[in-house]
C-alpha positions as CSV (number, residue, x, y, z in Angstrom):
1,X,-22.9,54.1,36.1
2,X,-21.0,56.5,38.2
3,X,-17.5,57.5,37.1
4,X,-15.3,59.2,39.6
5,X,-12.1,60.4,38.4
6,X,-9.3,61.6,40.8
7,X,-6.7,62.8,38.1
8,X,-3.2,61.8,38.0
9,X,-1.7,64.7,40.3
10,X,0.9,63.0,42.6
11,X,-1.1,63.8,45.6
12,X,-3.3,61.8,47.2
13,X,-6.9,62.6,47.2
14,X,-7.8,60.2,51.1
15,X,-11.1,62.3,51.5
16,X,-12.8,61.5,48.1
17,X,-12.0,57.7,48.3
18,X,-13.8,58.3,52.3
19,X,-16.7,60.0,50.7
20,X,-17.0,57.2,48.2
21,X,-17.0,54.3,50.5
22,X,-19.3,56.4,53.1
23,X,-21.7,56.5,49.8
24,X,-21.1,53.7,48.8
25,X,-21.9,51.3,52.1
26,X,-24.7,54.1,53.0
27,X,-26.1,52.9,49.8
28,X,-26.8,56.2,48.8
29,X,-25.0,55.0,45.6
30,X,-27.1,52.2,43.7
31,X,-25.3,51.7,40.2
32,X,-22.0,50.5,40.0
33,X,-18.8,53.1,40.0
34,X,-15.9,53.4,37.9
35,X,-13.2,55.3,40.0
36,X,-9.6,56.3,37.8
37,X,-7.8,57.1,41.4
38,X,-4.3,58.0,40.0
39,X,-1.9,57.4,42.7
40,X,-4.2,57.6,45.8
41,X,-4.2,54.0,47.2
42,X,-8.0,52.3,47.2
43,X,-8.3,49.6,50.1
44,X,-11.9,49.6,49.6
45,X,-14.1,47.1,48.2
46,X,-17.7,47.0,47.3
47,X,-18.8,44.6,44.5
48,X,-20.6,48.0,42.4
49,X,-16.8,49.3,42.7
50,X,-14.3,48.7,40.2
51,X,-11.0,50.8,40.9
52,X,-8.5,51.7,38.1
53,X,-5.4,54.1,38.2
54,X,-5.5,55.0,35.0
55,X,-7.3,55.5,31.6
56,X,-6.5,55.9,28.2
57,X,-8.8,59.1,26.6
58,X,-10.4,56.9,24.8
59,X,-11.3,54.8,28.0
60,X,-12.6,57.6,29.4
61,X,-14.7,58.9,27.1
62,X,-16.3,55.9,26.8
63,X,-16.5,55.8,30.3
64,X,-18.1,59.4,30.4
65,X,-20.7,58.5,28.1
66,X,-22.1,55.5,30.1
67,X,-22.4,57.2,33.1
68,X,-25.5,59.4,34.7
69,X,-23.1,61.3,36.7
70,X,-19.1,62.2,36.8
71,X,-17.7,63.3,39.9
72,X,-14.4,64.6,39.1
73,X,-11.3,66.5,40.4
74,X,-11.3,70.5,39.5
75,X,-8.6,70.1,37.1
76,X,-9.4,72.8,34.1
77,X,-8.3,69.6,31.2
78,X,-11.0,67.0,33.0
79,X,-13.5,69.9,33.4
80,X,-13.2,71.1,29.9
81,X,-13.3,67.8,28.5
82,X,-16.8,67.1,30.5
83,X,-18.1,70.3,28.9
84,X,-17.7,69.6,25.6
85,X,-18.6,66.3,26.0
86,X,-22.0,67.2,27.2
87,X,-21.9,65.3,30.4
88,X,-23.6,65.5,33.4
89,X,-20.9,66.3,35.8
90,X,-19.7,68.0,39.4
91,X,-16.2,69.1,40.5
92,X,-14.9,68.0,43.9
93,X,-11.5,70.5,44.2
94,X,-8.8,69.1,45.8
95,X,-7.5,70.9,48.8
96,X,-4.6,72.4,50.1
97,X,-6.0,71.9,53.7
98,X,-5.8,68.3,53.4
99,X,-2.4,67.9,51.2
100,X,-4.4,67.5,48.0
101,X,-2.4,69.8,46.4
102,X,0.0,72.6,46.7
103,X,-2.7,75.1,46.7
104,X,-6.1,75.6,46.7
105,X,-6.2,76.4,43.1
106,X,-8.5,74.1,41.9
107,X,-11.5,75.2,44.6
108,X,-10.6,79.2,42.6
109,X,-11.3,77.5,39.5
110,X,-14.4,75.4,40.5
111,X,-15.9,78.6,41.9
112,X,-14.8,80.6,38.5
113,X,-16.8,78.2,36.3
114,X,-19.8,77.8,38.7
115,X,-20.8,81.2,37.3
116,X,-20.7,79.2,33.9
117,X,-23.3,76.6,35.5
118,X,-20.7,74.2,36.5
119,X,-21.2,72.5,40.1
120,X,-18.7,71.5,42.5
121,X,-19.1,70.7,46.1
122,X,-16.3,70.7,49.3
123,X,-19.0,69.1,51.7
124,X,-20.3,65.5,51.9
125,X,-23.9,66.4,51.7
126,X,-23.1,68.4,48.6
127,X,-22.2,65.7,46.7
128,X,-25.0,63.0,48.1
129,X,-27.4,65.4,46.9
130,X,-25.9,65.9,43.6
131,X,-25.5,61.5,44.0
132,X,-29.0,61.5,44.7
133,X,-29.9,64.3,42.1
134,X,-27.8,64.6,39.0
135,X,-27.2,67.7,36.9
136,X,-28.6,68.5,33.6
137,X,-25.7,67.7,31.6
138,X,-24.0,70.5,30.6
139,X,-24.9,72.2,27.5
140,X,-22.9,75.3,25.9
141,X,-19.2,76.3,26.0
142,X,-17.1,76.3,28.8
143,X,-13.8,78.3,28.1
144,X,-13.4,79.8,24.5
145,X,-9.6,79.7,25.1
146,X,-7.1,77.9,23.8
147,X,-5.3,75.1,26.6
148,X,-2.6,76.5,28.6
149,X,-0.4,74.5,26.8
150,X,-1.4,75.5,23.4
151,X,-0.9,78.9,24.7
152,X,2.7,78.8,25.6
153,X,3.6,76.8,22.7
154,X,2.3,79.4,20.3
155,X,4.0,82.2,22.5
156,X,7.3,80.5,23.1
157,X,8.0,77.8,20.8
158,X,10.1,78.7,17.5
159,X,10.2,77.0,14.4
């Protein structure tokens, strides 16, 4: 199985649902999919496609660890959680250009943590190679930090 997770930023994310169903009726994807598309509205239908907005973490976990590859959004939470997890994984950043997001924030990351041997792709082809050839999963640590909002709560909250 491939799982393909959007996120649940309240921006849609058009361009990964048109990659998917370009992969998808290309039949460069052969296994079925598991797509968690937040808020972005899925028309498409393929009968290896099952579409969900959301999941609880324990649904996707589970989810994670069925699947040969994840293709997720280049939010740090998702990508941190695939780390640890072991999985084998590739970011697809939202973009500003395309009113993904409010900035192009999550393409800064992606390219910050391909350094760490994290891949991410921003073109089509990218990504059917990756389709076509998985990742090792990843192995090792990703960020030694704590959470952003474990941070602040332990600088700013007061008993």
């Amino acid at each position: 199985m491939i799982f393909f997770t959007l996120g649940t930023a309240s921006f849609p994310f058009d361009r990964s649902i048109l990659w998917l169903e370009k992969l998808l009726t290309q039949e460069i994807i052969k296994e079925p999919v598991l797509l968690q598309h937040g808020i972005t509205p899925v028309r498409l239908q393929h009968p290896l496609l099952t579409a969900v907005a959301s999941l609880s973490p324990d649904e996707m976990y589970k989810a994670v660890s069925k699947s040969s590859l994840v293709v997720s959004h280049a939010g740090q939470g998702s990508t941190r959680m695939l780390a640890q997890r072991g999985a084998s994984f590739v970011l697809l950043p939202r973009l500003k250009k395309f009113g993904e997001h409010i900035d192009d924030h999550q393409l800064l990351f992606a390219t910050a943590v391909e350094k760490l041997g994290v891949n991410y792709c921003i073109k089509i082809e990218d990504l059917t190679r990756y389709i076509q050839h998985p990742p090792r999963p990843f192995k090792g640590e990703l960020l030694q930090a704590p959470s952003l909002a474990s941070y602040l709560s332990s600088r700013f909250v007061t008993a």
